[in-house]
N, C-alpha and C positions, 0 to 999 in steps of 0.2 A: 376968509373962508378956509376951513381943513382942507389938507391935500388928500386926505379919503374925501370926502366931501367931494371935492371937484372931481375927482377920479368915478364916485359913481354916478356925479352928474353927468360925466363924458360918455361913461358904460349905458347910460339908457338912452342918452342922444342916438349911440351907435346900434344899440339893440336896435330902438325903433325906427329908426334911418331903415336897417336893412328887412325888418318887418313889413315895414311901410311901403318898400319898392318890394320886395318876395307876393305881398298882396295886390299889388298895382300891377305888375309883369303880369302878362298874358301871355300862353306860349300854346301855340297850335303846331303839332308833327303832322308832317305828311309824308305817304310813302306809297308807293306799286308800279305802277308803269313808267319804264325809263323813256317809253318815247311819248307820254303826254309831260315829262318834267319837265323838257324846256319852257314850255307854253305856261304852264303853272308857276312855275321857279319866276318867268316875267313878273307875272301877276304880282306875285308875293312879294318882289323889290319895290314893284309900284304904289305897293298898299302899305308895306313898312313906310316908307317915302314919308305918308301921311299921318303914319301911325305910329311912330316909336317906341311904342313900351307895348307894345306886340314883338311877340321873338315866334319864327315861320322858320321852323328846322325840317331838311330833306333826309329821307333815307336815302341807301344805294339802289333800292331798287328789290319791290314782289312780287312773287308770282301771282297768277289769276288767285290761289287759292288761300294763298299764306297773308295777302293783301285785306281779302276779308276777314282772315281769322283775326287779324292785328287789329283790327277795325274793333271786330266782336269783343275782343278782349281787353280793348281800352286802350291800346300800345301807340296807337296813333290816332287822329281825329278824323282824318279827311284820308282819302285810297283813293289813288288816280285811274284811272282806266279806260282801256278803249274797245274793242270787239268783243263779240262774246262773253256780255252779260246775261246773267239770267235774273232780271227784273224784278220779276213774279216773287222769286228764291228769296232775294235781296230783303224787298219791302216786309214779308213775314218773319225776319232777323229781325227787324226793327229797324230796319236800315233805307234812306234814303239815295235817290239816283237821279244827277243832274248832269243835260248834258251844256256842255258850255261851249265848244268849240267843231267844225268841221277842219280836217288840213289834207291839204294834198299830197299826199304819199309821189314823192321823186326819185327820178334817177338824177344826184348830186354827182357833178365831175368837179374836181381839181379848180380852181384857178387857174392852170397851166394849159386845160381841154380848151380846142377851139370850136369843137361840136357846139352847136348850140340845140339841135333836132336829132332825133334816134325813130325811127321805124322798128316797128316789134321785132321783126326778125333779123336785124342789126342788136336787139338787146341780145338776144338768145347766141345771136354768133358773138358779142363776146362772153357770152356765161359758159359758151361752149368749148370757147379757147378755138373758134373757129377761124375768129379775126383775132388779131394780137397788135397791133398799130394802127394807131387815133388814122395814120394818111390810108389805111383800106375804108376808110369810112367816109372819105372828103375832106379829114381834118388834118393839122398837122403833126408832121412825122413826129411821135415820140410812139415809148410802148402803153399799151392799154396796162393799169390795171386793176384787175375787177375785184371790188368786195362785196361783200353779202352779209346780211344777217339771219341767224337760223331760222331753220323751216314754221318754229312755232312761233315766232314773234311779227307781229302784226304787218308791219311794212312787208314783209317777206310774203305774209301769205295775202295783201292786197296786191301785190305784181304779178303773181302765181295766178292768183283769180283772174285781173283781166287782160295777162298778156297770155292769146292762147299758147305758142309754139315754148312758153316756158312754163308751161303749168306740170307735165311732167317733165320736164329736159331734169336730167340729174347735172351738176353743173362739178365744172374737172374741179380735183383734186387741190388745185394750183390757186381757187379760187380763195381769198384771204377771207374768213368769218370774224367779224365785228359782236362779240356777244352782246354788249348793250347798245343804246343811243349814243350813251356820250361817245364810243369808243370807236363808233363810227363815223363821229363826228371830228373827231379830232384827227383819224385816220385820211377823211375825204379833204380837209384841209391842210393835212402835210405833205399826201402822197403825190408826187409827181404824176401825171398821166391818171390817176385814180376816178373810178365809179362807183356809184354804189347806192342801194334805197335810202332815203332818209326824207324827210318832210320838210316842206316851208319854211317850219316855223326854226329847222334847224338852221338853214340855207340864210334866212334874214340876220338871224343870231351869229352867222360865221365873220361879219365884218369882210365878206367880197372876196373870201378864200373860196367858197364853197359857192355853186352855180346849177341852176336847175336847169336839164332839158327839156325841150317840147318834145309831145309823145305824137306821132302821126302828123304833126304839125299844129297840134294844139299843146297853149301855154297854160302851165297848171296857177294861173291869176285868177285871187279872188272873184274874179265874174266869172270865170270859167268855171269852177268849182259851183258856184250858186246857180248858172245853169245848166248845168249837169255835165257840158260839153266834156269837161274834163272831169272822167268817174275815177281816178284813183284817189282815193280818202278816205283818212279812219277819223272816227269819231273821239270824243275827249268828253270824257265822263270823269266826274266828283260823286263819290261816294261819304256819305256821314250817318250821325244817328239819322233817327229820323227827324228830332228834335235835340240838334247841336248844343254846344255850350255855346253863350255870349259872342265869342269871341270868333268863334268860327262861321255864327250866322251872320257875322259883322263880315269878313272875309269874304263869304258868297253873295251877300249883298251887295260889295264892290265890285265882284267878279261880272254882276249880271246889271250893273251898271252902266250907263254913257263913258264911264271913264273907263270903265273894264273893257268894254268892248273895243274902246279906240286902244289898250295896250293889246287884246288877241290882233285885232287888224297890224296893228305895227310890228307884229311876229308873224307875221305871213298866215294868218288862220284866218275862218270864219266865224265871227260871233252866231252862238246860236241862244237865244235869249225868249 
């Protein structure tokens, strides 16, 4: 055999080698809310698991508005979200709206807190910088300290909603804001003495750095959440066409599976199915 010969025998092996897999590869982006990402980010490890020639790329993170526009525009497949949808709005885009998870919105401390219980107006005294040390509260002596995430992001405004004495408290200066999930996430597991909102699903995924407390003396545990006893929780919404590609209706189909359910449960959520 000529050596052109074998060379463009090798050249269309390789053309369609990568033809072959370029048309095999399935690739779903998702992208908007960085606090339903943990709970989806699971999902999506657990389904590639199964699925290898599926590729589940995250963005940083959109807003309510910029989430659907990416949506509309093809930029992404799947928009996460949680509060303040407008359904109605949604469905006339062409767009579909699934809700997949309930969580309980927490007050996460440290590893290092020995609180394990906060009374509402022990939250507000320290948002207020009223209390400043875990031992004015029963626990031990180290300093408080308190983070928060902004007023418009969901965690922030389910604590505001049902803890009355903090619904207006303007909270000092001193207090540390976390702009996203992860960054609160990674803040409530370094900081020594640290507090701050964040969810379940964050708390299970910290590996024992991060610890939730009981609110009034209730624990925010999936049965507590299902009946009602413990009401702080935001919802975990999937936005897509209405009529996804393949690959994605493949995705929501495991999501709202036996198996998907048991990965929301294993991140501290509640399957809503």
């Amino acid at each position: 055999m000529s050596t052109s010969l074998v060379f463009r025998n090798v050249a269309f092996i390789f053309i369609f080698s990568v033809a072959y897999h370029a048309h095999s590869a399935e690739q779903i982006v998702i992208d908007g809310s960085t606090g339903v990402m943990p709970l989806v980010s699971a999902l999506a490890k657990a389904y590639r698991e199964q699925n290898r020639d599926v590729t589940i790329d995250f963005g940083k993170g959109l807003g309510t508005k910029a989430r659907i526009a990416a949506l509309r525009e093809g930029k992404i497949q799947i928009a996460m979200a949680s509060h303040g949808l407008n359904i109605d709005s949604i469905k006339k885009q062409g767009m579909a709206v699934r809700e997949i998870a309930k969580v309980a919105v927490v007050f996460g401390v440290n590893a290092s807190v020995s609180a394990t219980d906060l009374a509402d107006l022990q939250i507000c005294d320290i948002y207020s910088i009223a209390k400043t040390n875990w031992k004015e509260l029963g626990a031990t002596d180290m300093p408080i300290v308190p983070l928060t995430r902004p007023d418009s992001e969901v965690d922030t405004e389910v604590v505001r909603h049902h803890i009355g004495c903090l619904t207006g408290l303007k909270m000092s200066e001193s207090v540390k804001i976390a702009p996203k999930s992860g960054e609160m996430a990674k803040a409530l597991a370094a900081t020594k003495g640290g507090i701050g909102m964040t969810t379940m699903t964050v708390v299970e995924q910290s590996a024992g750095r991060i610890k939730p407390v009981s609110l009034r003396g209730i624990a925010p545990t999936a049965t507590n959440v299902k009946n009602k006893s413990y009401n702080l929780t935001r919802d975990s919404f999937l936005v897509t066409d209405a009529s996804p590609a393949p690959a994605v209706a493949k995705f929501l189909e495991f999501i709202q599976s036996d198996a998907g359910a048991k990965v929301i449960a294993e991140n501290g959520a509640v399957p809503v199915r």
